[in-house]
C-alpha atoms as an extended CHARMM CRD file, in Angstrom:
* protein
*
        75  EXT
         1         1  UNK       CA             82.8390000000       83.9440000000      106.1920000000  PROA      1               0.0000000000
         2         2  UNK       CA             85.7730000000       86.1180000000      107.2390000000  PROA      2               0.0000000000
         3         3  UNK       CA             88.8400000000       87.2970000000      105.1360000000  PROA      3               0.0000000000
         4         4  UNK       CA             91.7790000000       84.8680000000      105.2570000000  PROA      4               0.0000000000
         5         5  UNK       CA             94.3060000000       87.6970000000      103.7260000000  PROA      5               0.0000000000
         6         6  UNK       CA             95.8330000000       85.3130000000      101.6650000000  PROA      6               0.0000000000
         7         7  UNK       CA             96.5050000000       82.5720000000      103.7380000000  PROA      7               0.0000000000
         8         8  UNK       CA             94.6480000000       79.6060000000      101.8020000000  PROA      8               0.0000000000
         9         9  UNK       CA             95.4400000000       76.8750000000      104.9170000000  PROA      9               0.0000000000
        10        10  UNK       CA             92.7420000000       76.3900000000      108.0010000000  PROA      10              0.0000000000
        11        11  UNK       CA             93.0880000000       74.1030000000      110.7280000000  PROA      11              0.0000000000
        12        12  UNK       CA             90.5210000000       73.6300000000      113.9300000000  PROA      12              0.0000000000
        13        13  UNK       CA             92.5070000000       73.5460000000      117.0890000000  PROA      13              0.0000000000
        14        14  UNK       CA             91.5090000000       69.9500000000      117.1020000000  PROA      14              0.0000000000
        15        15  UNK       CA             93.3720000000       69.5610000000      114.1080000000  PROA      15              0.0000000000
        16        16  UNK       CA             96.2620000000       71.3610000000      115.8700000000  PROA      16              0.0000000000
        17        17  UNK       CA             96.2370000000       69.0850000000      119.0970000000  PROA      17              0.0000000000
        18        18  UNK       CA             95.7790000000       65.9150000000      116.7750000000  PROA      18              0.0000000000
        19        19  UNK       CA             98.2130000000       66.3650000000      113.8140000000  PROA      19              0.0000000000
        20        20  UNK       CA            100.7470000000       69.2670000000      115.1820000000  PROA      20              0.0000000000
        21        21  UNK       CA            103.3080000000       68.3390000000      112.8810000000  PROA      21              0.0000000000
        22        22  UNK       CA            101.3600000000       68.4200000000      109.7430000000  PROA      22              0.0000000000
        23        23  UNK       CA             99.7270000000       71.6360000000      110.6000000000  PROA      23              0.0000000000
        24        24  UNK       CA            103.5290000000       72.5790000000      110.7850000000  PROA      24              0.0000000000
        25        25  UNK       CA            104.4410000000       71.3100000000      107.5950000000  PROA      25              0.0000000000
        26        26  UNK       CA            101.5370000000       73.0030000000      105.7600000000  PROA      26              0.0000000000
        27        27  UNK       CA            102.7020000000       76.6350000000      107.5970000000  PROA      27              0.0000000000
        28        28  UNK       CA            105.9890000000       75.9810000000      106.0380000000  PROA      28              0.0000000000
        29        29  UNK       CA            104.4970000000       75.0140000000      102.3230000000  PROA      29              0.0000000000
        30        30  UNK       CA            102.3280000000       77.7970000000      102.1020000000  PROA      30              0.0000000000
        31        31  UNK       CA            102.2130000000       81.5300000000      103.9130000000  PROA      31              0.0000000000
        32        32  UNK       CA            100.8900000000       80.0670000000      107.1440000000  PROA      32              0.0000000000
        33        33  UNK       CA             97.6160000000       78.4070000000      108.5790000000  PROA      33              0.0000000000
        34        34  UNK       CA             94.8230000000       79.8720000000      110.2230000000  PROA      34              0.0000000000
        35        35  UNK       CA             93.6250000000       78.5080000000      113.2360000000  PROA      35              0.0000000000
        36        36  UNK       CA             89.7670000000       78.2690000000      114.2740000000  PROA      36              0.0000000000
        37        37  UNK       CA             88.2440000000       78.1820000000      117.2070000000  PROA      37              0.0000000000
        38        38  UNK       CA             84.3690000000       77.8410000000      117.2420000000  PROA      38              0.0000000000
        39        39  UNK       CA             84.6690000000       78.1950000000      113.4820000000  PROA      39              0.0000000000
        40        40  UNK       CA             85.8980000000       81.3780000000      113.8610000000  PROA      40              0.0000000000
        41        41  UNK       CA             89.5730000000       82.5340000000      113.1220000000  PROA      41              0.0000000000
        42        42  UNK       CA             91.2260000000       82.5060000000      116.2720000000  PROA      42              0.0000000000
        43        43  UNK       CA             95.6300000000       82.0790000000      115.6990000000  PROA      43              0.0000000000
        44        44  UNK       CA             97.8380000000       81.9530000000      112.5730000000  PROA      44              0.0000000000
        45        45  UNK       CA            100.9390000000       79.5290000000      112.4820000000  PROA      45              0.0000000000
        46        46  UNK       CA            103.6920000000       80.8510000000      110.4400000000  PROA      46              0.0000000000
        47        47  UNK       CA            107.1390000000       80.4820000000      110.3890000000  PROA      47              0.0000000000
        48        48  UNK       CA            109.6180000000       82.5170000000      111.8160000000  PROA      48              0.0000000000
        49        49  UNK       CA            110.9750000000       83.8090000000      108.6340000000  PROA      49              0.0000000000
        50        50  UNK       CA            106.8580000000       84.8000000000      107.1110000000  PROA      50              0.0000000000
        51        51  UNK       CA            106.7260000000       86.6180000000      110.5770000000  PROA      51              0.0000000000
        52        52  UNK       CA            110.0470000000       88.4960000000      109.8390000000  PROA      52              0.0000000000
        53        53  UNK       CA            108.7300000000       89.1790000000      106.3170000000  PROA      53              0.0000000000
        54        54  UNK       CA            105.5770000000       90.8110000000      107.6600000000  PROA      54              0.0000000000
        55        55  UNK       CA            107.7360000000       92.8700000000      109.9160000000  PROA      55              0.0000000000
        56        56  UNK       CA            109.8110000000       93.7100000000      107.9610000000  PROA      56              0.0000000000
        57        57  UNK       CA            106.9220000000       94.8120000000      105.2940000000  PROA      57              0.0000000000
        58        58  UNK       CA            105.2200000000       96.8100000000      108.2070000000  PROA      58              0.0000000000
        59        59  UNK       CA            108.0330000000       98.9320000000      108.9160000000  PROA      59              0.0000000000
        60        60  UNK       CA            108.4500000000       99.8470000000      105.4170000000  PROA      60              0.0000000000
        61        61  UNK       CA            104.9680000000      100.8590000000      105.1420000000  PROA      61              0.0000000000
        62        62  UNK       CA            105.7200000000      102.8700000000      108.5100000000  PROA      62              0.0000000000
        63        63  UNK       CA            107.9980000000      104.6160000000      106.7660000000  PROA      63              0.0000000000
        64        64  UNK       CA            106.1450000000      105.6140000000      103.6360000000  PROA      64              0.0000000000
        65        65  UNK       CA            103.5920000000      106.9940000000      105.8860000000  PROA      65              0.0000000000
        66        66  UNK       CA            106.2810000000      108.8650000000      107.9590000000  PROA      66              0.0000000000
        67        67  UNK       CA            107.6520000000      110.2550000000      104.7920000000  PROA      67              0.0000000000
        68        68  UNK       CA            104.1620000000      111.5120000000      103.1750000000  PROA      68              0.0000000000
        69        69  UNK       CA            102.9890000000      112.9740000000      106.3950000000  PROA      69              0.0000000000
        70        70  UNK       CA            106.4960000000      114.6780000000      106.4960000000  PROA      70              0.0000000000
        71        71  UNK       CA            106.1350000000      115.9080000000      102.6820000000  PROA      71              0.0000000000
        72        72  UNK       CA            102.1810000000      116.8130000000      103.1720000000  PROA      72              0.0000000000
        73        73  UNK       CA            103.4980000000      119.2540000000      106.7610000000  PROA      73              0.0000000000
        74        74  UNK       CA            105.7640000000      120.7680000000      104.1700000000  PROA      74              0.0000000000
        75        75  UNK       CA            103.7070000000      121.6110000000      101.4880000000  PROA      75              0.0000000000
């Protein structure tokens, strides 16, 4: 089984192709769904504002890295 980093939805793609819009509407309940392909995870469906959140936590990770790396050159 692989790691679903929090995201407690999955959906086959057959799922996807047969109920879309309540694949939708459980990537808007939750923090997204994981799609599978072959039983294996393959997309993730999350709204735009989750993807904006991620971004947004990504560059301030970015950062903290910047800023060590910058405090560990100068002793």
């Amino acid at each position: 089984m692989y790691s679903t980093q929090g995201i407690t939805d999955v959906a086959s793609v057959t799922e996807l192709r047969t109920s879309f819009q309540d694949v939708v509407d459980a990537a808007q309940e939750g923090d997204g769904v994981i799609v599978q392909r072959n039983n294996e995870p393959y997309a993730v469906l999350m709204t735009f504002d989750g993807v904006k959140s991620w971004q947004e936590k990504i560059k301030e990770q970015e950062r903290r890295i910047n800023e060590l790396e910058s405090q560990i050159e100068n002793g």
